[in-house]
DRENDO-1510 file (C-alpha; in Angstrom, 1 decimal, always signed):
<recs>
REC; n; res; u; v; w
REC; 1; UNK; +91.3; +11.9; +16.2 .
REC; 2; UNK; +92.7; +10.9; +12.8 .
REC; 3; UNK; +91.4; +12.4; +10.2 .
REC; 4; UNK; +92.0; +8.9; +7.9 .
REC; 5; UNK; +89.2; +7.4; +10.1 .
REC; 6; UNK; +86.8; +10.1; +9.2 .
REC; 7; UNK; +84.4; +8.9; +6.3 .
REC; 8; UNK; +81.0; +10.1; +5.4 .
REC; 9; UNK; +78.4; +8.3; +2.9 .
REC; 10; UNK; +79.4; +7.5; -1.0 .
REC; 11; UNK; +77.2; +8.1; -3.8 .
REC; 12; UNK; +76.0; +4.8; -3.9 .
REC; 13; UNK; +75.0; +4.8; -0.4 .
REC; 14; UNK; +72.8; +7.8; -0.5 .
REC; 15; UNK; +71.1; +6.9; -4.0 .
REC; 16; UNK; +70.4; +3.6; -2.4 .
REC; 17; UNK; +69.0; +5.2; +1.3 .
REC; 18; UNK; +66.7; +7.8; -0.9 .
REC; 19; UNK; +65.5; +4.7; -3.2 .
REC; 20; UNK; +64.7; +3.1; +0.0 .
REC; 21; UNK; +62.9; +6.5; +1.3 .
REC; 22; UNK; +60.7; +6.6; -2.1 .
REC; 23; UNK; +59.7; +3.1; -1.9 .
REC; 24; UNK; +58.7; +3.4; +1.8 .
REC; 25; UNK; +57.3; +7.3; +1.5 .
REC; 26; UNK; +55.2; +5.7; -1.7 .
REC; 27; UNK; +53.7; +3.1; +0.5 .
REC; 28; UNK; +52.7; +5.4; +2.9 .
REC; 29; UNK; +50.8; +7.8; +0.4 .
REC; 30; UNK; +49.0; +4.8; -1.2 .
REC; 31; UNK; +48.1; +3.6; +1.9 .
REC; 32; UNK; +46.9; +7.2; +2.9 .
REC; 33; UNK; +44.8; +7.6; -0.4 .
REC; 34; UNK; +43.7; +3.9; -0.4 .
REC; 35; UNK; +42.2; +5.2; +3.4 .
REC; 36; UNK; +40.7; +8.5; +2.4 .
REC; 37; UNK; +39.2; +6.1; -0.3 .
REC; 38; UNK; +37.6; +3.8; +2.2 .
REC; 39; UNK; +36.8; +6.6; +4.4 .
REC; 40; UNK; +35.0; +8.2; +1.5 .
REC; 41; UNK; +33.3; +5.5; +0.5 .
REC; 42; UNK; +32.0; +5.1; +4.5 .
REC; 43; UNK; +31.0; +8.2; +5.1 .
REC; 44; UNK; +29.0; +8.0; +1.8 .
REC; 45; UNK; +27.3; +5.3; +2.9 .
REC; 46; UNK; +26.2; +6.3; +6.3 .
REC; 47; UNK; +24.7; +9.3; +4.6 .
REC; 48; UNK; +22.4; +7.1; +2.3 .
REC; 49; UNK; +21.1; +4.7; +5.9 .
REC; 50; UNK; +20.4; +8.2; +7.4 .
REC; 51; UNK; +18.7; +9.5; +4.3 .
REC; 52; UNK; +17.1; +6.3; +3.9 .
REC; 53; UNK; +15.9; +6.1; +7.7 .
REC; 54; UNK; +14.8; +9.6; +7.1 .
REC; 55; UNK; +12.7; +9.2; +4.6 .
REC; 56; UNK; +11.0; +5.7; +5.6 .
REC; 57; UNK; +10.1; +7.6; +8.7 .
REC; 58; UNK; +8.4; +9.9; +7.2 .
REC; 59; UNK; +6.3; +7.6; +5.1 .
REC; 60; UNK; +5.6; +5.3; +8.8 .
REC; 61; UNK; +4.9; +8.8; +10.3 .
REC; 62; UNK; +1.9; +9.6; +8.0 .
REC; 63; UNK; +1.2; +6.0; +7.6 .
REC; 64; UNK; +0.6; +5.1; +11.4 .
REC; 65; UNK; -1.7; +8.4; +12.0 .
REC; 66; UNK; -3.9; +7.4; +8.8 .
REC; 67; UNK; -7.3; +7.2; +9.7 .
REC; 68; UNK; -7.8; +9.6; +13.3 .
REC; 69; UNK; -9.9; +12.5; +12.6 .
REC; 70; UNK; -8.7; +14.2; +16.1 .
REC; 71; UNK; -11.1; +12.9; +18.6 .
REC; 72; UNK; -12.4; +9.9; +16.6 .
REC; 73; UNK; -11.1; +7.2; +14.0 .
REC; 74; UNK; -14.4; +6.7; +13.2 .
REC; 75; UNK; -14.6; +8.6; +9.4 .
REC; 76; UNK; -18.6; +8.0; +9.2 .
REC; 77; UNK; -19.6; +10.3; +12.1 .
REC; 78; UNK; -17.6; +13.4; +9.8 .
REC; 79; UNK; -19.6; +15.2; +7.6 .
REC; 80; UNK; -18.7; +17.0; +4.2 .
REC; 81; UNK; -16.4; +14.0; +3.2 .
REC; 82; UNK; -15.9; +13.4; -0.4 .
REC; 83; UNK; -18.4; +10.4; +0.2 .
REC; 84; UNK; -21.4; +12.4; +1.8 .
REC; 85; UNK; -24.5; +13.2; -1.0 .
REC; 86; UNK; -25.0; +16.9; +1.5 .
REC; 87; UNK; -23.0; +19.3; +3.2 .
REC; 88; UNK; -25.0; +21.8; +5.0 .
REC; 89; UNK; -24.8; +24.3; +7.9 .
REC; 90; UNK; -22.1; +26.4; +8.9 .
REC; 91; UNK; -19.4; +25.6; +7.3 .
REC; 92; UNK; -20.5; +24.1; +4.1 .
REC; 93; UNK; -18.6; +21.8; +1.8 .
REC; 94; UNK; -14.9; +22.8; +1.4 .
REC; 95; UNK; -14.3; +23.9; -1.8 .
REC; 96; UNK; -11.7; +22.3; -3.9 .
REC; 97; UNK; -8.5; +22.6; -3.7 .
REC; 98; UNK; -5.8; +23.7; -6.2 .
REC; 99; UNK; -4.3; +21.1; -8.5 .
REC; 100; UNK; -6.0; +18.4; -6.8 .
REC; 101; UNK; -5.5; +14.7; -7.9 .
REC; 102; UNK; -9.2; +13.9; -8.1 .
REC; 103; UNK; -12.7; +15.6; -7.0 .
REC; 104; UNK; -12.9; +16.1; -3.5 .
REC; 105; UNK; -9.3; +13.9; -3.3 .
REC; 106; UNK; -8.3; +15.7; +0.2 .
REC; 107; UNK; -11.1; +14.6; +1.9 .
REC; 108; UNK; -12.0; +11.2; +1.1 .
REC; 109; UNK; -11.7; +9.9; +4.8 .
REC; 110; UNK; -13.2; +6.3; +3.3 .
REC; 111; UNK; -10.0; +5.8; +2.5 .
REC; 112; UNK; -7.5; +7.5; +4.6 .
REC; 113; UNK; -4.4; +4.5; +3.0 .
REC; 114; UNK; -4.6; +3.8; -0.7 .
REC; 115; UNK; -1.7; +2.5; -2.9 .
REC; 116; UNK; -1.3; +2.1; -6.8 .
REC; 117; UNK; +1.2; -0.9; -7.6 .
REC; 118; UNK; +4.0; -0.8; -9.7 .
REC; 119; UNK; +2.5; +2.4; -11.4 .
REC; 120; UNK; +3.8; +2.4; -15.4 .
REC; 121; UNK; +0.8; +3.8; -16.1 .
REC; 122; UNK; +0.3; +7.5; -13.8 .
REC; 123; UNK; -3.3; +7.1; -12.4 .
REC; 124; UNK; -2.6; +11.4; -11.7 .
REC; 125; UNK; -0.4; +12.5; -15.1 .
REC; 126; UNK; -3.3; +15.1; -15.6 .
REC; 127; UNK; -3.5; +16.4; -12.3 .
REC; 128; UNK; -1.4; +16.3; -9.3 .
REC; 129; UNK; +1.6; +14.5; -10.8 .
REC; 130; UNK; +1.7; +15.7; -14.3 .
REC; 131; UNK; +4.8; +14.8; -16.8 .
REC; 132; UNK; +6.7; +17.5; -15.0 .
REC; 133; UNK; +7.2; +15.2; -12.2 .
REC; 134; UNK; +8.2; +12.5; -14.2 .
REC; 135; UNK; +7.2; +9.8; -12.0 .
REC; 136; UNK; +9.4; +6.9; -12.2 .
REC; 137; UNK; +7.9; +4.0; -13.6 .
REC; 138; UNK; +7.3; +0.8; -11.7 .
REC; 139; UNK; +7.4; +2.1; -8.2 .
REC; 140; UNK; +4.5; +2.8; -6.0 .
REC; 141; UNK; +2.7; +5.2; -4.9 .
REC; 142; UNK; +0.9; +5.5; -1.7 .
REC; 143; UNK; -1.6; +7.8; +0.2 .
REC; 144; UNK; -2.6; +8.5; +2.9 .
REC; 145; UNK; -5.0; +11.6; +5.0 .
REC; 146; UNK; -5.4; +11.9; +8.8 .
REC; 147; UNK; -5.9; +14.9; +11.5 .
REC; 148; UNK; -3.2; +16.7; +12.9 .
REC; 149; UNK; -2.9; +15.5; +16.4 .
REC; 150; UNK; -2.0; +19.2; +17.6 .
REC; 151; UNK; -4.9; +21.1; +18.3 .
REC; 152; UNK; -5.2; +24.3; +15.4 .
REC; 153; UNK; -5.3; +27.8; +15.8 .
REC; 154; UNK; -7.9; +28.3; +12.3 .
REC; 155; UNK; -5.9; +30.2; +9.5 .
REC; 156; UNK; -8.0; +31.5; +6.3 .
REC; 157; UNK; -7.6; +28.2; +3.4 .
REC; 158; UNK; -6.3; +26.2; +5.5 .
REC; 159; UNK; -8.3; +22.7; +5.7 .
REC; 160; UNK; -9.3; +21.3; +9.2 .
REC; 161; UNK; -11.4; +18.5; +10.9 .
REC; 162; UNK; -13.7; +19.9; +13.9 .
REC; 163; UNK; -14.5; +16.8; +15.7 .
REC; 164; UNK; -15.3; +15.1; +19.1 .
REC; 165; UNK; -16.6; +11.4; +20.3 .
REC; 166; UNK; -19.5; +11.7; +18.6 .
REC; 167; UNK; -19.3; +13.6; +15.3 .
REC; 168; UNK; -17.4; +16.0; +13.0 .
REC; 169; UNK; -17.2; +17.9; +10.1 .
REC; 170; UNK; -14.3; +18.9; +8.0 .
REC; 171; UNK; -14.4; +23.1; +6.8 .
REC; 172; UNK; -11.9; +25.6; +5.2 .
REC; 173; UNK; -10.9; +28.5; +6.7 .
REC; 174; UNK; -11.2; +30.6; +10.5 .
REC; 175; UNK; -14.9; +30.0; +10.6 .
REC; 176; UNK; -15.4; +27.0; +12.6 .
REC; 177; UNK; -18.9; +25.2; +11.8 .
REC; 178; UNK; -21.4; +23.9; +14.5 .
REC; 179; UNK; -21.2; +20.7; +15.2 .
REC; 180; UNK; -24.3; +18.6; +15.8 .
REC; 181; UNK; -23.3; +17.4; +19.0 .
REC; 182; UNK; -21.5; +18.2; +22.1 .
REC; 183; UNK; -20.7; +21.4; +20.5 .
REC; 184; UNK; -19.7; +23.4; +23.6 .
REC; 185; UNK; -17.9; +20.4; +25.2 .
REC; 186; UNK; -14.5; +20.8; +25.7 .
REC; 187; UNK; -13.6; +17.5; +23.5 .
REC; 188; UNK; -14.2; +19.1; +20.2 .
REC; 189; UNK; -11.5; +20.6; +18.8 .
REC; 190; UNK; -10.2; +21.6; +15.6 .
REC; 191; UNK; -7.5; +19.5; +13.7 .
REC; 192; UNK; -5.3; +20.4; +10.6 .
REC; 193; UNK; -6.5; +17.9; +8.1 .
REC; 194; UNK; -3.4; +16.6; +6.5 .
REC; 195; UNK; -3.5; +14.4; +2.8 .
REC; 196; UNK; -0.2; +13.2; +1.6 .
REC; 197; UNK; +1.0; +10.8; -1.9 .
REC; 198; UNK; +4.3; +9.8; -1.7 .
REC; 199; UNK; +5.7; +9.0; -5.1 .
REC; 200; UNK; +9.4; +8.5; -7.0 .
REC; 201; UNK; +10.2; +11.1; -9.3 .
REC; 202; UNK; +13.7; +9.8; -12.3 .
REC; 203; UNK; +15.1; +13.4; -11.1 .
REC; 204; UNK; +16.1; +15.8; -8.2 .
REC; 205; UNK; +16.7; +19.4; -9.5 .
REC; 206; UNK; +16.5; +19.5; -13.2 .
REC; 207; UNK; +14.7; +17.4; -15.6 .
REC; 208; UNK; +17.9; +15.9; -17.0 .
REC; 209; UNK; +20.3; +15.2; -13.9 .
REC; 210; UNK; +19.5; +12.0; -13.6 .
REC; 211; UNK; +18.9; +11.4; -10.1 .
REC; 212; UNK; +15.7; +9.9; -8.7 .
REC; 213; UNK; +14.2; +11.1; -5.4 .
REC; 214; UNK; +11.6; +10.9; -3.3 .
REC; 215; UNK; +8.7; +13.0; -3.5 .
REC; 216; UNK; +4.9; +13.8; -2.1 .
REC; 217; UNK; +1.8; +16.2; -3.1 .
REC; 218; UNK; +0.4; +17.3; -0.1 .
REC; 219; UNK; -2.5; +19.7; +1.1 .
REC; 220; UNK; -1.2; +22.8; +2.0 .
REC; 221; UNK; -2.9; +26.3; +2.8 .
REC; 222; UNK; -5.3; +28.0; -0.2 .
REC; 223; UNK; -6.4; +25.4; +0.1 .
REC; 224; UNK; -4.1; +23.6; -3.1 .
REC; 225; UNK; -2.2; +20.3; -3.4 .
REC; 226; UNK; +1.8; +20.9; -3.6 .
REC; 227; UNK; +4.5; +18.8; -4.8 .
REC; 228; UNK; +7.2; +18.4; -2.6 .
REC; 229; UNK; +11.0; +17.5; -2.8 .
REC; 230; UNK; +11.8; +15.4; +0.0 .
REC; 231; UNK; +15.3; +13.7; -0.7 .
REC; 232; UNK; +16.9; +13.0; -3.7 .
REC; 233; UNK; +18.9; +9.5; -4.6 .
REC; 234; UNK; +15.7; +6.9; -3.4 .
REC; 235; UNK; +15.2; +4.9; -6.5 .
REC; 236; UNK; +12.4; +2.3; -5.3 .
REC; 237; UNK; +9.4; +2.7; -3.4 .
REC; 238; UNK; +7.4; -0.5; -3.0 .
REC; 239; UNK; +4.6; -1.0; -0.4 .
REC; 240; UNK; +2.1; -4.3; +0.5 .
REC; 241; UNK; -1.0; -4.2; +2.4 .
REC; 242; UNK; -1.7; -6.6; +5.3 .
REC; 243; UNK; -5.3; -7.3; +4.9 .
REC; 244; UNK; -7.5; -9.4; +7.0 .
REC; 245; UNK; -9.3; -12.1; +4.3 .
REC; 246; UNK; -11.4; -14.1; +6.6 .
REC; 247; UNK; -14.7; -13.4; +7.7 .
REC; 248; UNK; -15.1; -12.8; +11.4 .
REC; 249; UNK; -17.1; -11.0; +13.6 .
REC; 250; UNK; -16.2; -7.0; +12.6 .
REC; 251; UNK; -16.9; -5.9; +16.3 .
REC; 252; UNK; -14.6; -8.0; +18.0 .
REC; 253; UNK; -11.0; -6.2; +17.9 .
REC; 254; UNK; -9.4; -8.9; +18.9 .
REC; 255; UNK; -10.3; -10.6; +15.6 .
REC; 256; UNK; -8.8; -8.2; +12.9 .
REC; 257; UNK; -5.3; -9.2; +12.4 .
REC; 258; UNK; -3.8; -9.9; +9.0 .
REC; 259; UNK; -4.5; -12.9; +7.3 .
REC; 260; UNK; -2.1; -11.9; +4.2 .
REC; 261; UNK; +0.0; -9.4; +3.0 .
REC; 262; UNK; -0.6; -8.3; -0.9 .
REC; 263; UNK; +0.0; -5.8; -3.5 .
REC; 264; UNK; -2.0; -2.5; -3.8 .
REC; 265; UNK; -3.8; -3.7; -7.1 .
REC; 266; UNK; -4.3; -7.3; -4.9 .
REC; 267; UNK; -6.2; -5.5; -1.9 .
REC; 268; UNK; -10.0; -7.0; -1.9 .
REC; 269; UNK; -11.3; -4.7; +0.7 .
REC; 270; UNK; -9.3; -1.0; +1.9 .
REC; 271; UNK; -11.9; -1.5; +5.2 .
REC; 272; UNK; -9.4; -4.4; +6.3 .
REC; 273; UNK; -5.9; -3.4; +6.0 .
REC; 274; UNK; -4.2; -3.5; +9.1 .
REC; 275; UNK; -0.6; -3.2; +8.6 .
REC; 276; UNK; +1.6; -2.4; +5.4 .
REC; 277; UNK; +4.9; -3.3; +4.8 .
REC; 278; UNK; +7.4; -0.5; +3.0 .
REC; 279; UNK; +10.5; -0.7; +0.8 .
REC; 280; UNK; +12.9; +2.0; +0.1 .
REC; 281; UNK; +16.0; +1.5; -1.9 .
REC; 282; UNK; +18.8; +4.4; -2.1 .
REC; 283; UNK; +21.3; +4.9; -4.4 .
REC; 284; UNK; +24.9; +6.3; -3.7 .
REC; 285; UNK; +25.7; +10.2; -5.2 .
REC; 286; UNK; +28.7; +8.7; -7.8 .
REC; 287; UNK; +29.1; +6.0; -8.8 .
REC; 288; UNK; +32.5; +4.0; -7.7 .
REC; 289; UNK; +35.3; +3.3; -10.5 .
REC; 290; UNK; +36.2; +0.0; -11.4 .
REC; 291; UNK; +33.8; -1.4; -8.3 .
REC; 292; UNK; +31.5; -4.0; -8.6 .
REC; 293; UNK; +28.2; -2.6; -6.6 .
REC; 294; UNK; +25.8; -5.0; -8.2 .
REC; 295; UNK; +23.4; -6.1; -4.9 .
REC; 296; UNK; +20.3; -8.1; -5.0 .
REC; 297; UNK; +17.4; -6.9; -3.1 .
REC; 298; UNK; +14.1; -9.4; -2.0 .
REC; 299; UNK; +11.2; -6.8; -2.3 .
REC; 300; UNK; +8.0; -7.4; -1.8 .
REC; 301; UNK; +9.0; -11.1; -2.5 .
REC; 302; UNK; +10.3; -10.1; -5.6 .
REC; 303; UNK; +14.5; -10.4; -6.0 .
REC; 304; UNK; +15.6; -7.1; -7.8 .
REC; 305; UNK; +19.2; -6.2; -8.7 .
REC; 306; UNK; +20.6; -2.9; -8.3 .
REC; 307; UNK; +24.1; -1.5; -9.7 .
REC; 308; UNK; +26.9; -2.7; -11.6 .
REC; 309; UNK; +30.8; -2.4; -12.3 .
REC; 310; UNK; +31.4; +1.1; -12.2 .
REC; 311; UNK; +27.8; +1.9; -10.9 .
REC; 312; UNK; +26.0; +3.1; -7.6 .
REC; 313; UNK; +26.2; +1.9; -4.4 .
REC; 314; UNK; +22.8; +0.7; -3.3 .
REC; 315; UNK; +21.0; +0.3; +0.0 .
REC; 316; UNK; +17.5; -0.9; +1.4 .
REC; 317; UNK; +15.3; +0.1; +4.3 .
REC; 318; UNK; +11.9; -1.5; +5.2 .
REC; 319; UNK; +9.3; -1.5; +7.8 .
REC; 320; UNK; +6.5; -2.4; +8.7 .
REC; 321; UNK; +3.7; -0.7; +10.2 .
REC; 322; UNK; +0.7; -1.3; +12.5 .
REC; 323; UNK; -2.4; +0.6; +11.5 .
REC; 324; UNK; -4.5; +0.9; +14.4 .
REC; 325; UNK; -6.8; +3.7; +13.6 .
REC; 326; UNK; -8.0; +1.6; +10.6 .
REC; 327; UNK; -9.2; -0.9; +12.8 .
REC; 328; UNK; -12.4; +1.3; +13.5 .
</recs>
């Protein structure tokens, strides 16, 4: 071969073919970041619809056992409620429990759903949700008490409901009472009473952090009322009642459906809510650089607008939920 027609690349060429490498190797990496980005930004966001379905769950969970006292949903054939003038007999009245959010609060079976709307003013900041909660202002809070469905082997200051068909009583403790009736009959059993208030706290680990989260007290063994962390970045809880308004006859089922669906402070009558609609609204962990995440939410018939440029991602769950046992 002759060497004269042997010829490799000039300078020229191989600036220009290594120019063209950058530009092209560039692309690539933005286009790589720009992914991890998106991908990011995804998986951020299925984790706040599985937080989200998590915790409305929870809330629909209590919410849709409110009102059954193990073998009955019928709360006037229990003795030693928070309603009843005299507790007598074996196992007399419970005694109260620990940081409770109002005399006799975990066993007011009357009213096994109760809300407070909107609530800039705490209805429990001296009791079970002092300032150290820090409940967020204009978000709801919601109760709720019911018997376990699981039948309970008895635990000294633990709360329960001994019931069947026919009557009840609720006690403290591993000494089951007597019941009036059908005593020895294999229907009455004993049930873990269970009281819950789910409220919004403006933080999740220290005072100053800055994230909101979702929170409860709840009746727990001594007997004493505990607050509870349940998920952190929920920064709305809003809840309506559907409420039946028109006068019927009470003993037909058939005739207590909801007429109307109303705030908390608009209920008439706890005796005829049948249903309640929840809203939950969670917030993104960072917020996302030079983003726009402003999103309008219609809640409770309200519009409310979440984020911002260079704010948190926001996203809403709701449900609704049919209260059967309230329907006594």
């Amino acid at each position: 071969m002759n060497k004269k027609n042997i010829s490799g690349f000039s300078l020229v060429e191989l600036l220009v073919a290594m120019l063209v490498g950058l530009i092209i190797m560039s692309g690539i990496f933005s286009l790589h970041i720009t992914t991890r980005k998106t991908q990011k930004i995804n998986e951020s966001q299925m984790d706040m619809v599985a937080d989200a379905r998590f915790a409305i769950d929870m809330i629909v969970y209590d919410l849709r056992h409110s009102g059954m006292w193990g073998a009955t949903n019928r709360d006037g054939l229990i003795e030693c409620r928070t309603t009843d003038d005299i507790c007598t007999g074996s196992g007399d009245e419970p005694v109260a429990a620990t940081n409770a959010c109002a005399n006799g609060w975990y066993r007011n079976l009357a009213r096994p759903v109760f809300a407070t709307d909107d609530a800039d003013v705490n209805p429990y900041a001296a009791t079970c949700i002092d300032a150290d909660e820090q409940l967020l202002a204009g978000t709801d809070i919601v109760e709720m008490r019911y018997a376990d469905s699981n039948i309970a082997t008895l635990e000294v200051g633990q709360v329960y409901v001994r019931s069947n068909f026919f009557n009840g009583k609720v006690f403290v403790g591993d000494t089951q009472p007597v019941l009036k009736s059908n005593e020895t009959s294999a229907i009455t059993q004993n049930y873990a009473l269970q009281a819950f208030a789910y409220y919004i706290s403006s933080f999740t680990d220290t005072p100053t952090d800055g994230i909101p989260s979702l929170r409860r007290v709840a009746l727990v063994n001594g007997p004493k009322i505990d607050n509870q962390l349940l998920i952190s970045g929920v920064v709305d809880l809003q809840i309506q009642f559907g409420e039946d308004t028109v006068i019927e006859d009470l003993t037909d089922e058939n005739e207590k459906v909801v007429d109307v669906y109303v705030n908390a402070d608009q209920v008439t009558d706890w005796t005829k809510v049948y249903a309640a609609k929840i809203w939950l609204v969670m917030r993104s962990d960072n917020v996302q650089p030079d983003v726009d995440t402003t999103k309008v939410f219609n809640i409770a018939g309200v519009n409310k607008t979440f984020g911002s440029t260079n704010g948190f991602r926001h996203f809403m769950v709701s449900s609704v939920v049919d209260l059967k046992n309230l329907k006594q």
